[in-house]
C-alpha positions as CSV (number, residue, x, y, z in Angstrom):
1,X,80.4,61.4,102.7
2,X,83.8,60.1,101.8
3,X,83.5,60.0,98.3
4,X,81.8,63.1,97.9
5,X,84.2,64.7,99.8
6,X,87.5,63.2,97.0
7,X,85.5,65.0,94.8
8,X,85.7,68.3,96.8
9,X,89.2,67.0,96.8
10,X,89.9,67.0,93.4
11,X,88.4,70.3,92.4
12,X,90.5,72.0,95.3
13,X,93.7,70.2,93.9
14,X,92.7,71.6,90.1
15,X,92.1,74.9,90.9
16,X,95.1,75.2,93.0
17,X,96.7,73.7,90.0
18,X,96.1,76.4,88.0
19,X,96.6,78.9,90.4
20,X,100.2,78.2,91.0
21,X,100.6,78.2,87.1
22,X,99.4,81.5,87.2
23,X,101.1,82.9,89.5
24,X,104.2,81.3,88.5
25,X,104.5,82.6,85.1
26,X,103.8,86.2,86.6
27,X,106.5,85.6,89.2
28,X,108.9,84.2,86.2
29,X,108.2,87.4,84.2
30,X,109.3,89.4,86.7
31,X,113.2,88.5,86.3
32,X,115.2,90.6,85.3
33,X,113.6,93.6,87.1
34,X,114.4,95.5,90.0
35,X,112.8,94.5,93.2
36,X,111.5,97.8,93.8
37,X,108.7,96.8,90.7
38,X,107.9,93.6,92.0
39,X,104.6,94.7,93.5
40,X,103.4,96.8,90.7
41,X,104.3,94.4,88.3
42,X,102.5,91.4,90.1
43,X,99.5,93.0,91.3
44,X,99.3,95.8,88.5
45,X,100.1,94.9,85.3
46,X,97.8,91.5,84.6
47,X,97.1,90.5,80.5
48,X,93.6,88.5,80.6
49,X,94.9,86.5,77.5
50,X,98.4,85.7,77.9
51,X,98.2,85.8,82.2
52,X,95.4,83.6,82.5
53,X,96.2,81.3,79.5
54,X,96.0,78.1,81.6
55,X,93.0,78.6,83.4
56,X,91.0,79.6,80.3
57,X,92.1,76.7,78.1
58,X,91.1,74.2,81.2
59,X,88.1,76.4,82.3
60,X,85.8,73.3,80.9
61,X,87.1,71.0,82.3
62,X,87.0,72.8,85.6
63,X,83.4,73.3,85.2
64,X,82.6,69.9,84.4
65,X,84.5,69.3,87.5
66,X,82.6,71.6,89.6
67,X,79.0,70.4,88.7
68,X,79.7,66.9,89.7
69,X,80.8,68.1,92.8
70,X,77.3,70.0,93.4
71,X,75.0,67.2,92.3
72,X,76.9,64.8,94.6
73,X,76.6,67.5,97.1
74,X,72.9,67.8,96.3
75,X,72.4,64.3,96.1
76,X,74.2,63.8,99.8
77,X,72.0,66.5,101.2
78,X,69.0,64.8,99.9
79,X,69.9,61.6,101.4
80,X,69.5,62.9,104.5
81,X,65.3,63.5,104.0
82,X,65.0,60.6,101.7
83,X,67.1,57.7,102.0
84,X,66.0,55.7,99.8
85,X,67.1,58.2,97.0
86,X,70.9,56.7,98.0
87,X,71.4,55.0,94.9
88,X,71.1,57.7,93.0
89,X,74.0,59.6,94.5
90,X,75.8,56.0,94.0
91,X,74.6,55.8,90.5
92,X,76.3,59.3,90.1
93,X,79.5,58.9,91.7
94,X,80.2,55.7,89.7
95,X,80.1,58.1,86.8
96,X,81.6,61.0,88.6
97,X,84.8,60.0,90.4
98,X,86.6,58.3,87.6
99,X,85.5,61.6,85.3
100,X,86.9,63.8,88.2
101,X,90.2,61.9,88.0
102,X,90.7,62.0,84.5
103,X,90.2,65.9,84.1
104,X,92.1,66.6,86.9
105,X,94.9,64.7,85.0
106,X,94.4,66.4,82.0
107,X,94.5,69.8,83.9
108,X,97.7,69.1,85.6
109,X,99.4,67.0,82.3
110,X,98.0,69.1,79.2
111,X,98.3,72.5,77.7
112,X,102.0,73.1,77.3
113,X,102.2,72.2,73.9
114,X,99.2,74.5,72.8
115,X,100.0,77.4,75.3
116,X,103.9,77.6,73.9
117,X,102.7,77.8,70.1
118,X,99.8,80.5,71.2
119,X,102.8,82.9,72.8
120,X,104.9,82.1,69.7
121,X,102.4,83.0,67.1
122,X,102.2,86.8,67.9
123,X,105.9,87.1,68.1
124,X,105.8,85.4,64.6
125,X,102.9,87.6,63.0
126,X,104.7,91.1,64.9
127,X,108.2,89.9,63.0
128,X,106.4,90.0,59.4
């Protein structure tokens, strides 16, 4: 189904989202450094905290993201035995596609802010 599938859509747009944050704060720490420790400090030398900051502080909304998909999904699948059980998966998407846009634009516009004052704050406490 169309619809299900801009959920799919959406999901795959978030989490790719947040990939490339990822990996582009890893790539941006690596300046300054000679090639030759490239590798080892991108595959290597990962913080849990500070490396995966942005995917942790969106990890809700990614999840809330990810179980609409499935019950669509379910829903779709179901459709297939019981047809009459189609409004349901209407009922649900009516909810579930504006939702799905909204956290993915929360995902892609929010965070900075929060994330900038989290890396300050040990740099403040360590100068004390």
């Amino acid at each position: 189904m169309r619809r299900v599938a801009l959920l799919r859509l959406n999901v795959m747009l978030a989490q790719r989202h947040l990939m490339m944050k990822i990996a582009g704060q890893k790539a941006a720490g690596l300046r300054g450094r000679p090639m030759g420790e490239w590798r080892r400090g991108f595959l290597d030398e990962w913080d849990m905290k500070s490396d995966f900051a942005p995917a942790l502080l969106h990890a809700e909304r990614l999840t809330k993201m990810m179980v609409d998909l499935r019950i669509a999904e379910t829903l779709a699948k179901q459709i297939e035995r019981h047809s009459e059980r189609g409004h349901l998966l209407d009922r649900h998407l009516e909810r579930a596609e504006p939702r799905s846009r909204f956290l993915l634009d929360q995902i892609r516009t929010t965070g900075e802010r929060i994330l900038s004052t989290l890396r300050e704050e040990p740099l403040k406490q360590a100068a004390k």
